[in-house]
C-alpha positions as CSV (number, residue, x, y, z in Angstrom):
1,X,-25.8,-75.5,-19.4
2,X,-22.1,-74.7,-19.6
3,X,-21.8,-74.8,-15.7
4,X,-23.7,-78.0,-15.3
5,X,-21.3,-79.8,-17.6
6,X,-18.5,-78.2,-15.9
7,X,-19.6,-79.5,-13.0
8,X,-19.9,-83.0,-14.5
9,X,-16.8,-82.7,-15.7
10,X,-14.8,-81.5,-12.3
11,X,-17.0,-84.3,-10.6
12,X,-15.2,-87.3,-13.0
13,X,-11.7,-85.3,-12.6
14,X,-12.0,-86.0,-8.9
15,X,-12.7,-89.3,-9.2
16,X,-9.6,-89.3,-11.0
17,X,-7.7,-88.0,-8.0
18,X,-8.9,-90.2,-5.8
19,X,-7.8,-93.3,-7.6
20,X,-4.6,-91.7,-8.2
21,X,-4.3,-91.0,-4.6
22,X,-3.3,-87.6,-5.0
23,X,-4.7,-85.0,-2.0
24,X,-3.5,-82.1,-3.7
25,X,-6.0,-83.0,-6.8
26,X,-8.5,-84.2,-4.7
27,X,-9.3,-80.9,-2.6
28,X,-9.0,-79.0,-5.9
29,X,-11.2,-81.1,-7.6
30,X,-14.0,-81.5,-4.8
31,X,-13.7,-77.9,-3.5
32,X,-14.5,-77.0,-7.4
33,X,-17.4,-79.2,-8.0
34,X,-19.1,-78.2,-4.8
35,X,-18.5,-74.1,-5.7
36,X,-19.8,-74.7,-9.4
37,X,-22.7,-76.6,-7.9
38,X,-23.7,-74.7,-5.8
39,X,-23.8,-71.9,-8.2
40,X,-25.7,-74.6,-10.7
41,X,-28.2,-75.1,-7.5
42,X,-28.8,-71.4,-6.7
43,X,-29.5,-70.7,-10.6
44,X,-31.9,-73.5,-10.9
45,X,-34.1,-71.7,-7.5
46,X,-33.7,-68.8,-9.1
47,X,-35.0,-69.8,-12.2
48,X,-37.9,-71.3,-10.0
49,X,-38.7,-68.3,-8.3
50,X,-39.2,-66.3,-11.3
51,X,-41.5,-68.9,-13.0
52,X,-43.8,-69.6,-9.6
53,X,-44.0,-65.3,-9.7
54,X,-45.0,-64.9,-12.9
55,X,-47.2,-68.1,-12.8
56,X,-49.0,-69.2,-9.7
57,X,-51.0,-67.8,-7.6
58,X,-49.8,-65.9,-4.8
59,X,-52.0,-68.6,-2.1
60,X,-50.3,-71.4,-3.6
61,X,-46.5,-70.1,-3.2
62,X,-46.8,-71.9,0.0
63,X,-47.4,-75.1,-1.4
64,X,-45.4,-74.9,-5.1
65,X,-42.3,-74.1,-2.8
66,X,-42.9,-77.1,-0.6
67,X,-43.6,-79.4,-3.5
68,X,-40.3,-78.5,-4.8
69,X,-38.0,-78.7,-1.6
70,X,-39.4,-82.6,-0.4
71,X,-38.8,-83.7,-4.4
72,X,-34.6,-82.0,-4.5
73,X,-34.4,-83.3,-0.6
74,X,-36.3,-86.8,-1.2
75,X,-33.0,-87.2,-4.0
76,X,-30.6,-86.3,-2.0
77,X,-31.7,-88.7,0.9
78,X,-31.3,-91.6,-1.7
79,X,-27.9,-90.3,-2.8
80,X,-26.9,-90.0,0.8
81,X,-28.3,-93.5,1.8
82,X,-26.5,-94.6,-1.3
83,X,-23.2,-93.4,-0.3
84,X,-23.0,-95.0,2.6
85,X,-24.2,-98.2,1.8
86,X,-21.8,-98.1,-1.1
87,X,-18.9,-97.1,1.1
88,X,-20.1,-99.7,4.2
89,X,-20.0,-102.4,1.8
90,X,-16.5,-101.4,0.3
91,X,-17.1,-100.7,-3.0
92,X,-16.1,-97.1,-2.3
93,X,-15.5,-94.9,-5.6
94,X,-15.6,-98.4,-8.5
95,X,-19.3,-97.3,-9.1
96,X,-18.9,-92.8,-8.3
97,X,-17.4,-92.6,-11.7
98,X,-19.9,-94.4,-13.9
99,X,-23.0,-92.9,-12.0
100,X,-21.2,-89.5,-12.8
101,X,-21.2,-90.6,-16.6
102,X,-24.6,-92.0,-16.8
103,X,-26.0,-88.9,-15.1
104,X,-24.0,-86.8,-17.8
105,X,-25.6,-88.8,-20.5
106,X,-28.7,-88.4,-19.1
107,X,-28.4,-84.6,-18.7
108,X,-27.7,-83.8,-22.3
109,X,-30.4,-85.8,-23.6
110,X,-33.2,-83.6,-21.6
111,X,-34.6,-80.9,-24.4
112,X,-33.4,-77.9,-22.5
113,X,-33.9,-74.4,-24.3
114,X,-30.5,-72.0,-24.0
115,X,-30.6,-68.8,-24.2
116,X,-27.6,-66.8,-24.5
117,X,-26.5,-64.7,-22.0
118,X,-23.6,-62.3,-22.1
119,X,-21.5,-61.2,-19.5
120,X,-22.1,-58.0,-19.7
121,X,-25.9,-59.0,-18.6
122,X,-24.9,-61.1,-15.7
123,X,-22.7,-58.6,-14.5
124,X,-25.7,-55.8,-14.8
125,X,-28.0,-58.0,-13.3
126,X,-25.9,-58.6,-10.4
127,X,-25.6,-55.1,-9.8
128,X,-29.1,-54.3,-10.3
129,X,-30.1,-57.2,-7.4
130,X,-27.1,-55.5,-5.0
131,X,-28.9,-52.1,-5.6
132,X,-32.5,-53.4,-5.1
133,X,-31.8,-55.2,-2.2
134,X,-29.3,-52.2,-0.5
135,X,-32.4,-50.1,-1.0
136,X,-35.2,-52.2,0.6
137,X,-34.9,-52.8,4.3
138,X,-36.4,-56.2,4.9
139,X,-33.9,-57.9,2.4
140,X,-30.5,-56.0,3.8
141,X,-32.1,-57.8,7.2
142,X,-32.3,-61.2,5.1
143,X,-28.9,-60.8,3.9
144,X,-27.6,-59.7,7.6
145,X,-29.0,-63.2,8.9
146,X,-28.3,-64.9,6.4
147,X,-24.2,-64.7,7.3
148,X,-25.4,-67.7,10.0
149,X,-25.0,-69.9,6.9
150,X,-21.2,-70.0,6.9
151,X,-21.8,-71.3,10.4
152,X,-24.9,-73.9,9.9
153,X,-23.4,-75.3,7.3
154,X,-20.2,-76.8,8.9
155,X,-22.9,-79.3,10.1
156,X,-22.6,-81.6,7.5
157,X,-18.6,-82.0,8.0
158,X,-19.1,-81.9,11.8
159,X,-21.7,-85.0,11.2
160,X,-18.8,-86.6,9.4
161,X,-16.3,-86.7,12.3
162,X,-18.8,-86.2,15.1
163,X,-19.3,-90.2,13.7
164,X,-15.8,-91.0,13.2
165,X,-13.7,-89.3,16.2
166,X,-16.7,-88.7,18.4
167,X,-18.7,-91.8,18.2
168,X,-16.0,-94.2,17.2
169,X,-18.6,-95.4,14.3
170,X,-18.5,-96.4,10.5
171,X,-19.5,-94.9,7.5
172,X,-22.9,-96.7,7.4
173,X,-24.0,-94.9,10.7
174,X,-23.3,-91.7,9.4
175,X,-25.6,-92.6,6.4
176,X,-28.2,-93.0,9.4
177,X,-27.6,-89.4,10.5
178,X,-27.1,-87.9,6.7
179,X,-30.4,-89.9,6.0
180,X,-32.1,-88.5,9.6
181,X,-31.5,-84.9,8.4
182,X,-33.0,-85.4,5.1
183,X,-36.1,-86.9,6.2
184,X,-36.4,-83.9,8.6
185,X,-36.0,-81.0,6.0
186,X,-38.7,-83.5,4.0
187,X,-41.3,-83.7,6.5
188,X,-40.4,-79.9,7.8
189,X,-40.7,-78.7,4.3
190,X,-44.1,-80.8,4.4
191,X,-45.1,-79.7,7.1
192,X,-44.6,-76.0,6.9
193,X,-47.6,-75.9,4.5
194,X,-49.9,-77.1,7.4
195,X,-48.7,-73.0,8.8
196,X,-51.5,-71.3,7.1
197,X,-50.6,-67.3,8.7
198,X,-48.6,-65.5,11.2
199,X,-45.3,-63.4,11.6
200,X,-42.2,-65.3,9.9
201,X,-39.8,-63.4,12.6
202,X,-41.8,-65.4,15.1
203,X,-41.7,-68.7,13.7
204,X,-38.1,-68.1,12.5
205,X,-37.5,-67.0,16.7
206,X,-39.2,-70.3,18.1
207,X,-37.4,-72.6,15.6
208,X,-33.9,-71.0,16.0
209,X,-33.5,-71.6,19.7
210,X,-35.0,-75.2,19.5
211,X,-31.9,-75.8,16.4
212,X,-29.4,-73.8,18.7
213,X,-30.2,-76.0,21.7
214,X,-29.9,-78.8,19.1
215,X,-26.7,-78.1,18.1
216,X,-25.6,-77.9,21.8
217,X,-26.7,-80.9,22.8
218,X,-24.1,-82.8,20.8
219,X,-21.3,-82.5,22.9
220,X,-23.5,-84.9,25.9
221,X,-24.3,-87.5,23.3
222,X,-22.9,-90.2,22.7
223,X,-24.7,-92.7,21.2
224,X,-25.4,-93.0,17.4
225,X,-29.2,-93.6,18.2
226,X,-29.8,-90.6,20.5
227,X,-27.7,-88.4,18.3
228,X,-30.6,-89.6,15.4
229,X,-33.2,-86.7,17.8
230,X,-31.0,-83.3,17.8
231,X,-30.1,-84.1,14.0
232,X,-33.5,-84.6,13.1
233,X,-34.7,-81.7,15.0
234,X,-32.1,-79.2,13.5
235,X,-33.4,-80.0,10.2
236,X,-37.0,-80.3,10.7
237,X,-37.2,-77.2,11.5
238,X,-34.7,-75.4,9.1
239,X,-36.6,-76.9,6.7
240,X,-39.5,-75.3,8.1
241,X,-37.6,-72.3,8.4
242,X,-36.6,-72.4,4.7
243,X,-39.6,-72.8,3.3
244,X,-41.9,-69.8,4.8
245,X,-38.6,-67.2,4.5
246,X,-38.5,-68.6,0.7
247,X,-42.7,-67.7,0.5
248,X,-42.3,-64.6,2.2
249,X,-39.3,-63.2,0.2
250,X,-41.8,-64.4,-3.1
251,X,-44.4,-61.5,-1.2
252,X,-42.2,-59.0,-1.0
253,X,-39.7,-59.0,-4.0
254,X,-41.2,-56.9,-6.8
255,X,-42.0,-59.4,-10.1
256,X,-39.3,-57.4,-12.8
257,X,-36.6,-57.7,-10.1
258,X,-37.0,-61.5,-9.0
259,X,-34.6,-62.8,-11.2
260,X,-31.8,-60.4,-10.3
261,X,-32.6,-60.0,-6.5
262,X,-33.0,-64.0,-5.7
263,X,-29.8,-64.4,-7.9
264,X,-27.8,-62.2,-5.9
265,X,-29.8,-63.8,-2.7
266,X,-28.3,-67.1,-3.9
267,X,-24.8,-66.0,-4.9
268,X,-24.4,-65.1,-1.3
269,X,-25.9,-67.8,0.5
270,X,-23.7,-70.2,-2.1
271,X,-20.8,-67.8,-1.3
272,X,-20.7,-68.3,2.4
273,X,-21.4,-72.0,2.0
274,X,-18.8,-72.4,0.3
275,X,-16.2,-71.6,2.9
276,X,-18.4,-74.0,5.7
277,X,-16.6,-77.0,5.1
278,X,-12.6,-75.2,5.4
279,X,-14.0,-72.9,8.6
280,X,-15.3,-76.3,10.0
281,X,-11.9,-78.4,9.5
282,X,-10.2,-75.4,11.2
283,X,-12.3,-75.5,14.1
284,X,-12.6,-79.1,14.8
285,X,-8.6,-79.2,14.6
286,X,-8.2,-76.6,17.0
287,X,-11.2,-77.1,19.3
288,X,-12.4,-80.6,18.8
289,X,-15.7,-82.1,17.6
290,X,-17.6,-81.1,20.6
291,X,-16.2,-77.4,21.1
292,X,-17.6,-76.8,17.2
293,X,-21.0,-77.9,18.3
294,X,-20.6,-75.7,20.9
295,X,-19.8,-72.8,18.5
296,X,-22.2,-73.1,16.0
297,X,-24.9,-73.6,18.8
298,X,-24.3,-69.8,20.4
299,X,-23.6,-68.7,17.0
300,X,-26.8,-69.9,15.7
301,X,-28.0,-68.6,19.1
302,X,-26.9,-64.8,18.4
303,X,-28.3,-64.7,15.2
304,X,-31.7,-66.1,16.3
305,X,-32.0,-63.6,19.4
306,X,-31.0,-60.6,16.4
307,X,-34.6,-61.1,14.8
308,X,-36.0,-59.7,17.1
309,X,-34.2,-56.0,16.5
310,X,-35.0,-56.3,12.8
311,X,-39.1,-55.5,13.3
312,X,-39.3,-54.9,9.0
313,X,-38.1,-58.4,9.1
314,X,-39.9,-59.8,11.8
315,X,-43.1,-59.1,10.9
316,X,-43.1,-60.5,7.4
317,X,-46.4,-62.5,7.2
318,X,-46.3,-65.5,5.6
């Protein structure tokens, strides 16, 4: 509760600093929201986790954890459509600050139960997820691969100026491309339900090489249409990828120790995400738009072909 209206409120602050015009304020303000969200994000799928264990049945997993990824990505396909129709039209930030309100409002009128929480407990539970995980083989794998995150993620500031320097294009065609890559996690996180057995390493081997060739093939594009095909494909199958890792790790992590192992799961997937969009400035000032593509492509690429030397990992069934 106290995080989510933090978030609210750092959200309206850097509204603030954009109408003030004031960069220092804004990267403050924006870098802020996005940390304290994410952290509100991770909480909320950890929160998840622990209810679909200690209520559903282990065959349904599958289909709970599907459900639940097409509804948060559906949303974010409309905010992203929204944004760039709002910014295409030129009514940029008039509107950001009283949807940031409204959605404030909105929030503290849900009936949400709070329990208190010390720090003390969050700080033993952390602990307690480091030292479950440390000792179990499959998840020290997970959180090995997982380091490809702080690399995938620069995607969605590389879309921004593969648009704008690359393309030569507007704000309403990167809408197109945000709105491509939702639709793909959507129908991948649809479709992934269709996968009724088999070894997650495999799927996650086949899928990684089709989004590492993805990546790649940025750098010959350019036209905003074409482009629509790798950026779909990327997330299609992440979002395939996301979903059987998610039912798998469900399998596999013990019911008392959910809560702390998928928080500290979260904390460093949020962690590395974090630092995606700075890594990804860097590199598109030093090496361009297309030389990041290239980047992430054999990065993403490595960490594929490294599934196949963790066999505890690979052979998860899902």
């Amino acid at each position: 509760m106290t995080l989510v209206s933090l978030f609210f409120v750092i959200s309206f602050l850097s509204q603030l600093g954009v109408l003030i015009n004031n960069l220092f304020a804004i990267i403050l303000t924006f870098y802020l929201s996005m940390i304290i969200g994410g952290f509100v994000i991770d909480g909320s799928e950890t929160i998840l986790s622990i209810w679909i264990k200690e209520n559903i049945c282990e065959k349904d997993y599958k289909k709970i954890s599907s459900i639940n990824r097409v509804i948060t990505r559906s949303l974010r396909l409309l905010a992203i459509a929204l944004a760039g129709i709002l910014l295409a039209i030129d009514i940029k930030y008039s509107l950001f600050t009283p949807l940031i309100i409204l959605g404030a409002t909105i929030f503290m009128l849900l009936p949400i139960k709070i329990a208190n929480t010390n720090r003390n407990t969050l700080r033993q539970g952390f602990i307690e997820g480091f030292n479950y995980i440390r000792k179990n083989k499959v998840l020290t794998q997970f959180i090995i691969l997982t380091i490809n995150n702080l690399f995938f993620n620069i995607q969605g500031i590389l879309l921004l100026y593969y648009v704008e320097k690359f393309l030569h294009q507007g704000p309403i065609y990167f809408s197109v491309l945000g709105a491509s890559a939702e639709i793909g996690i959507v129908l991948g996180s649809f479709y992934a339900v269709r996968i009724k057995k088999g070894k997650l390493g495999l799927y996650n081997l086949l899928f990684g090489l089709l989004i590492s060739a993805s990546f790649i093939s940025y750098v010959l594009i350019h036209n905003i249409f074409l482009s629509i095909i790798p950026t779909f494909t990327i997330f299609f199958f992440s979002g395939i990828n996301s979903v059987l890792t998610s039912i798998a790790l469900l399998k596999i992590i013990d019911k008392e120790f959910m809560g702390r192992a998928r928080g500290f799961l979260g904390t460093i997937s949020t962690g590395l995400a974090t630092f995606s969009g700075a890594l990804g400035g860097i590199l598109i000032e030093v090496i361009g738009v297309g030389g990041t593509y290239l980047i992430v492509g054999i990065i993403n690429l490595i960490f594929t072909l490294l599934i196949l030397t963790f066999k505890e990992y690979y052979n998860l069934e899902i």
